[in-house]
C-alpha positions in Angstrom: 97.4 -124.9 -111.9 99.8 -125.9 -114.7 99.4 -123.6 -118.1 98.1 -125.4 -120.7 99.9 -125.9 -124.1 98.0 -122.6 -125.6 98.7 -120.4 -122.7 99.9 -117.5 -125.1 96.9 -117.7 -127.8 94.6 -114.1 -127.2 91.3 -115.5 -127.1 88.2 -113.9 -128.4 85.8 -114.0 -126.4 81.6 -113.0 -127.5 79.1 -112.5 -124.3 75.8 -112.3 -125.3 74.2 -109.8 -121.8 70.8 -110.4 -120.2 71.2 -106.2 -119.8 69.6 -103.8 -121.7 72.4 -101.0 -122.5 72.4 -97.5 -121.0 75.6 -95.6 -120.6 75.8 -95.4 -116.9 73.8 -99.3 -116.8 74.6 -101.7 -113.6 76.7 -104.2 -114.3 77.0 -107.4 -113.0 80.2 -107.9 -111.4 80.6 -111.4 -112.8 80.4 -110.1 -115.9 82.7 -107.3 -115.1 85.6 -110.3 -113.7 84.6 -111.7 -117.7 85.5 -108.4 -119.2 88.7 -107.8 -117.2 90.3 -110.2 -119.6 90.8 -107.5 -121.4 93.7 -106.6 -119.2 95.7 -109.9 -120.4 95.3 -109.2 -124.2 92.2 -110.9 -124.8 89.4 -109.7 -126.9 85.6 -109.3 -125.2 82.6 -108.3 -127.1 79.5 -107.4 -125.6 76.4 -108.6 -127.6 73.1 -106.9 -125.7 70.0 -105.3 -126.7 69.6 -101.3 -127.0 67.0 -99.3 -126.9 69.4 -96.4 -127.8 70.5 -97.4 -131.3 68.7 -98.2 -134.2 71.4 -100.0 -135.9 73.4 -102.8 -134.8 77.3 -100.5 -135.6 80.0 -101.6 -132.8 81.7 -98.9 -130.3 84.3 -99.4 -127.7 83.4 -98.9 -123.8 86.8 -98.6 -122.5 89.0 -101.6 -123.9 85.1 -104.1 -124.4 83.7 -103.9 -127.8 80.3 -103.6 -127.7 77.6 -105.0 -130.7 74.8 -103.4 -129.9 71.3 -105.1 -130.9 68.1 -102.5 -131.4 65.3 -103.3 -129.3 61.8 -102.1 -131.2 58.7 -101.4 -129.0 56.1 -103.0 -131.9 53.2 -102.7 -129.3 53.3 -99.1 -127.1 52.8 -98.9 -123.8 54.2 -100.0 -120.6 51.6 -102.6 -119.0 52.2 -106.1 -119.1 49.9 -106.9 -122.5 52.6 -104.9 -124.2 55.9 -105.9 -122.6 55.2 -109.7 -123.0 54.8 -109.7 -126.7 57.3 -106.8 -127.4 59.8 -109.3 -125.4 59.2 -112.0 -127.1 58.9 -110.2 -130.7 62.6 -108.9 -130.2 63.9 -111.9 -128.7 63.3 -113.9 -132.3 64.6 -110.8 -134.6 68.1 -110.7 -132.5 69.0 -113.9 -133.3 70.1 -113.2 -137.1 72.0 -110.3 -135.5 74.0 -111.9 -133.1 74.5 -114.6 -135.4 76.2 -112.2 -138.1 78.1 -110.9 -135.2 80.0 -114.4 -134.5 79.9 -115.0 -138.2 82.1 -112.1 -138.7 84.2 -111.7 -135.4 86.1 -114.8 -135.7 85.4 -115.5 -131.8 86.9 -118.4 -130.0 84.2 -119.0 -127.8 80.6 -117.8 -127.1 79.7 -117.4 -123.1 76.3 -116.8 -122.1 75.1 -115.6 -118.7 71.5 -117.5 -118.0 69.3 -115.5 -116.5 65.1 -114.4 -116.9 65.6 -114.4 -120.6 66.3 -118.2 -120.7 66.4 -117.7 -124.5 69.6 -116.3 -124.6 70.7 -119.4 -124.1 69.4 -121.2 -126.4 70.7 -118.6 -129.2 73.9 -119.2 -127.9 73.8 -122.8 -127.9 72.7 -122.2 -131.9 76.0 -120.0 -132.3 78.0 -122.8 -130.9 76.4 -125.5 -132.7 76.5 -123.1 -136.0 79.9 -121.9 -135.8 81.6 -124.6 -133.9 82.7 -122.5 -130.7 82.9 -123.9 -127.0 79.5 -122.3 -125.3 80.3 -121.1 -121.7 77.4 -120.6 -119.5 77.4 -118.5 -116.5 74.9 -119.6 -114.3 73.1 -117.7 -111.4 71.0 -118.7 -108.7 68.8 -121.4 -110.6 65.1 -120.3 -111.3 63.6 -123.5 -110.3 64.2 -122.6 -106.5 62.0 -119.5 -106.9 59.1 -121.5 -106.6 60.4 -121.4 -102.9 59.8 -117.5 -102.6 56.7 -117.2 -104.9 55.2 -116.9 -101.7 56.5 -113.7 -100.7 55.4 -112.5 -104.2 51.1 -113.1 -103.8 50.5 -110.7 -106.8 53.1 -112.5 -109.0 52.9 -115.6 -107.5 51.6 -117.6 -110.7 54.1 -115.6 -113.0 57.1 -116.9 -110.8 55.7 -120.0 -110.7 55.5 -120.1 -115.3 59.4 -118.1 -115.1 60.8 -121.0 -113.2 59.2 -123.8 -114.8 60.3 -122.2 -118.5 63.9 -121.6 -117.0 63.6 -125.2 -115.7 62.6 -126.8 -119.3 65.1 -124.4 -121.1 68.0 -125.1 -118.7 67.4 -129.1 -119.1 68.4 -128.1 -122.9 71.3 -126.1 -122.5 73.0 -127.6 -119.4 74.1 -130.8 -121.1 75.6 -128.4 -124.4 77.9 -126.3 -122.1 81.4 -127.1 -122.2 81.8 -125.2 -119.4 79.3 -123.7 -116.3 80.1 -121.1 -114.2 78.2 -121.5 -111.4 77.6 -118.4 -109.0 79.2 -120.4 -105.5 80.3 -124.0 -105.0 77.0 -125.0 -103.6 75.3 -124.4 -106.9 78.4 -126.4 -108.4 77.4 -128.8 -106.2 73.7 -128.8 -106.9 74.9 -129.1 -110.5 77.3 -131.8 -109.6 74.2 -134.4 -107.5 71.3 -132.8 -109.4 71.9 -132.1 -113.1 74.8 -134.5 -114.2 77.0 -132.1 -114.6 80.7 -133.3 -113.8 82.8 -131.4 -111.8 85.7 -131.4 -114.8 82.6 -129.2 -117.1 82.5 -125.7 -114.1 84.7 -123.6 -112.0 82.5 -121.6 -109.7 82.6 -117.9 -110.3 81.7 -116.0 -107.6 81.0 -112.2 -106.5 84.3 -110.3 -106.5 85.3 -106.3 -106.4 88.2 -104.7 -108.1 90.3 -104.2 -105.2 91.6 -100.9 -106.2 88.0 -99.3 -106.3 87.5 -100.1 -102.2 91.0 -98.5 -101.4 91.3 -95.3 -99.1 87.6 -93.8 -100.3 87.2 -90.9 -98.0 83.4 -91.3 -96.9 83.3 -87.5 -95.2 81.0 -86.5 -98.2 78.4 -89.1 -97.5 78.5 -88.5 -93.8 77.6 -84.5 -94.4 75.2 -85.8 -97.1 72.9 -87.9 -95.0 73.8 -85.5 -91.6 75.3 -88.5 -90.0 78.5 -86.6 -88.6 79.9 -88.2 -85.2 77.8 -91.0 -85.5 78.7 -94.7 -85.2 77.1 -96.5 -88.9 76.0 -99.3 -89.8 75.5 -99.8 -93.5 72.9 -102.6 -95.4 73.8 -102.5 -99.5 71.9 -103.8 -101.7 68.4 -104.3 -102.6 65.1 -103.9 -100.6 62.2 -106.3 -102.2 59.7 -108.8 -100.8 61.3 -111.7 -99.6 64.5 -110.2 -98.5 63.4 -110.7 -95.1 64.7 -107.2 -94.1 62.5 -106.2 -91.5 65.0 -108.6 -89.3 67.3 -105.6 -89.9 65.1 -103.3 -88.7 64.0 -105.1 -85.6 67.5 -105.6 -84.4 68.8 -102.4 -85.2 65.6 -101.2 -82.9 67.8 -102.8 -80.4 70.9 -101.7 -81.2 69.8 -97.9 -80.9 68.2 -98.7 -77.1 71.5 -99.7 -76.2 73.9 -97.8 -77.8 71.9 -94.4 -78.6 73.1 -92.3 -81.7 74.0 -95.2 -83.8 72.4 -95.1 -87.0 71.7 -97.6 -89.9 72.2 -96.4 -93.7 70.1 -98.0 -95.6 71.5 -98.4 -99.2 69.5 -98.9 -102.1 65.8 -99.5 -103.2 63.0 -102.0 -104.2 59.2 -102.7 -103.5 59.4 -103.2 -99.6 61.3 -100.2 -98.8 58.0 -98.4 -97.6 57.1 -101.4 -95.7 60.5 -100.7 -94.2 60.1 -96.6 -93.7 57.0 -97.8 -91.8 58.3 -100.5 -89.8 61.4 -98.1 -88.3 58.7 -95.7 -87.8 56.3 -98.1 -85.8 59.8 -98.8 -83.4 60.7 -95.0 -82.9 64.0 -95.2 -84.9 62.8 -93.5 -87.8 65.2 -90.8 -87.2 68.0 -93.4 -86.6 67.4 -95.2 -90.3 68.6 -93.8 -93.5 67.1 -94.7 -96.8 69.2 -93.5 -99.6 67.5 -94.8 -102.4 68.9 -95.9 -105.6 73.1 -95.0 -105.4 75.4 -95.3 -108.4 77.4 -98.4 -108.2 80.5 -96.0 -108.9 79.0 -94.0 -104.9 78.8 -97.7 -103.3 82.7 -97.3 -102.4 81.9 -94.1 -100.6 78.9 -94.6 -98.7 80.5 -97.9 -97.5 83.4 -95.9 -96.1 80.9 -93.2 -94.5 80.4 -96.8 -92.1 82.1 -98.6 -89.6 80.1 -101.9 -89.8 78.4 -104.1 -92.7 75.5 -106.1 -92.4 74.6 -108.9 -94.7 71.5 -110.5 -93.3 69.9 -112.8 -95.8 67.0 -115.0 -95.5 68.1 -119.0 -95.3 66.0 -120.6 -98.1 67.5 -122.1 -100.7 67.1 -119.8 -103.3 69.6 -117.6 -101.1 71.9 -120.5 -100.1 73.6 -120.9 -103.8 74.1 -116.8 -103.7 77.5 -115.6 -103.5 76.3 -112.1 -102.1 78.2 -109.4 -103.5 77.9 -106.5 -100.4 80.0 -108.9 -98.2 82.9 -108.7 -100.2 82.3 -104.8 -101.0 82.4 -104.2 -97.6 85.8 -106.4 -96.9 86.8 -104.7 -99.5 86.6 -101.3 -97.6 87.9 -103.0 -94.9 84.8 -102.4 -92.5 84.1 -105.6 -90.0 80.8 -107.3 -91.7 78.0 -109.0 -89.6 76.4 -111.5 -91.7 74.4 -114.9 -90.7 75.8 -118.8 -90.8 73.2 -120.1 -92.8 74.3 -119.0 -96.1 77.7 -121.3 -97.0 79.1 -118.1 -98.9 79.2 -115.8 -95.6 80.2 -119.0 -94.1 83.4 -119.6 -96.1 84.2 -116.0 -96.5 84.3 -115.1 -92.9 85.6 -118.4 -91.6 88.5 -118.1 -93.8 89.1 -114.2 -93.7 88.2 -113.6 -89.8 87.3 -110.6 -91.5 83.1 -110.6 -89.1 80.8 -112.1 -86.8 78.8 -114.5 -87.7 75.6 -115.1 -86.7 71.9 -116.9 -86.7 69.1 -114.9 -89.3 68.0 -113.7 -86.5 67.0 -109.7 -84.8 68.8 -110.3 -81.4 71.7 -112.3 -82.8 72.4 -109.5 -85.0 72.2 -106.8 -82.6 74.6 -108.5 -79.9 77.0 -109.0 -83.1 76.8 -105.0 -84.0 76.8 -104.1 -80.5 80.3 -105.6 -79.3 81.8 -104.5 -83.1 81.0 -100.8 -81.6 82.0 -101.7 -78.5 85.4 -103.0 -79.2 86.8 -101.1 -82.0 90.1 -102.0 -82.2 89.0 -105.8 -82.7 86.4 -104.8 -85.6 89.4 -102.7 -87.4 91.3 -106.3 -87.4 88.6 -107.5 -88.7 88.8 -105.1 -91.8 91.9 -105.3 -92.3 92.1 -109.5 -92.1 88.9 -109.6 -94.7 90.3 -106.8 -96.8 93.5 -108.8 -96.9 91.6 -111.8 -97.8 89.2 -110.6 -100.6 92.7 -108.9 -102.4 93.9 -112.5 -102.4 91.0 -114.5 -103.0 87.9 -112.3 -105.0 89.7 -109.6 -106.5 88.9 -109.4 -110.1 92.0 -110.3 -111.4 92.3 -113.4 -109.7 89.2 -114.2 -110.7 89.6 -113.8 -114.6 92.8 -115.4 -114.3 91.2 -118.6 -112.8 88.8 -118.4 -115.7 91.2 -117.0 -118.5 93.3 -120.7 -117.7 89.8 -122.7 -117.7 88.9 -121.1 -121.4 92.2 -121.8 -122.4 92.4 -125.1 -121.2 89.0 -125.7 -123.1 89.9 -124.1 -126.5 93.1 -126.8 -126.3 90.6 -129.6 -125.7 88.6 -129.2 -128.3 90.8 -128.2 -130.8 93.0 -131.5 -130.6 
């Protein structure tokens, strides 16, 4: 990629966050990749709602300013009757806010990540029609496909169902005022592309990545001692545990896995609403001594308990909802340089582990995963390649300074666009 005429200009960039800010808050590492632009000079505010401050006075959070935007409780409580309206109450009274942020930081650009709160994006596509600034949208899995796993969701069927036709109806609006998408994988770039008219010259796909340096040489003994896994083969499953993640695959292979290759056990990282479902299931197959449910880890223990492991698993249910994901524990555990089973059916595991060699992979299916974990434990030497070829890979292809500079050159290209 050639630079383009304004190569050297800093930008500034202002993010207005679908987060809610705590100190130690999880942050998307998309947006993370966006905020390593620090590193190159660049200036990157933060604009997200607080719950912590009651006035809207910047602070620094390493080299990211960050304009925090007080988020009042008008109605108390925690039920739905009172989250609804206290939502959409602070959602209006943070637009003058974030528009007095960009009226006073000079910003280049405005980059919004669209997610549940669909109105974000609108207020960003006033800040760019208001103060004349490119609007960058990052753009995850699109809400219209959740219609697709309402289903697993009976309780909150008909509230998924009113989420995704909003989304739907607010994305029609701020699609075609992007100057630039982000889309999460190339397969939602491509759904973009056939379904929403948006040409290919308007995104760069943005996928999941890991700084590198996190993953490297993490000594996992702790974890091991922790969870009384010592002299045990592991298998590790990161990430989250909710209806419709179509875990209980997981469970049922790994049932296998143990009748084969006793004293194998499976970590089970992370939390959500099927995890007792889960507990149960492992009990009902006699492995409930086998399986390891952490619960909620820190992002900054995620490097650890992945090295505790010699095998990642990445099963993931093959609707389409899932097929635009670029899932992030895949590259977390290349990263670490641990082999990584993971099924076919989702193009991201596809093109990662075709092109790294770094796994196996396989159908979303119990006995195609087991065979797959069973010869990684059986041939150890070939599933330490494996880490090493899709460690290699991920330091040369998702590490998050590749990343930001792919999208550093795009935002520059843009700002020298629109400014001729």
């Amino acid at each position: 990629m050639q630079p383009c005429d304004n190569a050297s200009k800093k930008l500034r960039v202002g993010m207005i966050l679908p987060l809610r800010y705590q100190p130690n808050m999880l942050v998307y590492p998309t947006i993370k990749i966006l905020g390593h632009l620090t590193n190159y000079g660049h200036h990157v505010s933060w604009i997200i709602e607080s719950e912590e401050h009651q006035q809207s006075d910047s602070f620094y959070m390493g080299d990211i300013e960050i304009h925090p935007i007080p988020f009042r409780y008008y109605i108390p409580g925690n039920s739905i009757l009172s989250k609804i309206p206290n939502t959409l109450v602070n959602m209006l009274t943070k637009v003058r806010p974030i528009s007095k942020v960009f009226r006073e930081g000079n910003y280049d650009l405005v980059l919004v990540r669209h997610e549940v709160r669909a109105f974000d994006g609108l207020i960003a596509t006033y800040i760019k029609w208001k103060y004349k600034i490119p609007l960058v949208l990052e753009l995850s899995n699109p809400l219209e496909h959740w219609e697709e796993i309402r289903l697993h969701f009976p309780k909150q069927r008909f509230l998924l169902y009113f989420v995704a036709k909003t989304d739907e109806f607010i994305s029609k609006r701020i699609l075609p005022k992007a100057d630039l998408v982000l889309p999460i994988s190339k397969w939602l770039q491509q759904d973009l592309i056939e379904n929403k008219g948006i040409p290919a010259s308007r995104s760069l796909p943005l996928p999941e990545g890991v700084d590198s340096k996190d993953f490297l040489n993490r000594d996992g003994k702790h974890i091991t001692e922790r969870y009384n896994l010592p002299g045990s083969h592991v298998v590790i499953y990161e990430g989250e545990m909710n209806h419709g993640r179509g875990l209980d695959i997981l469970i049922d292979a790994f049932s296998k896995v143990v009748k084969q290759r006793p004293g194998t056990k499976l970590l089970m990282v992370g939390n959500g609403n099927d995890r007792e479902n889960l507990e149960n299931l492992a009990l009902q197959l006699g492995i409930d001594q086998d399986v390891v449910f952490t619960g909620y880890v820190l992002q900054s223990e995620i490097p650890d308990h992945i090295a505790a492991a010699d095998i990642g698993v990445s099963p993931i249910p093959p609707i389409t909802f899932y097929k635009f994901s670029s899932p992030i524990k895949v590259v977390e555990y290349m990263a670490s340089a641990k082999a990584v089973v993971a099924n076919e059916e989702i193009p991201d595991h596809n093109e990662v582990l075709s092109q790294s060699g770094g796994g196996i992979l396989v159908s979303f299916d119990p006995e195609a995963f087991a065979d797959a974990i069973i010869n990684l434990l059986d041939n150890p030497d070939e599933a330490v390649e494996m880490g090493r070829k899709g460690r290699e890979w991920v330091v040369q292809n998702r590490d998050f300074e590749v990343l930001a500079r792919q999208v550093e050159q795009r935002c520059l290209e843009l700002l020298n666009t629109t400014q001729k």
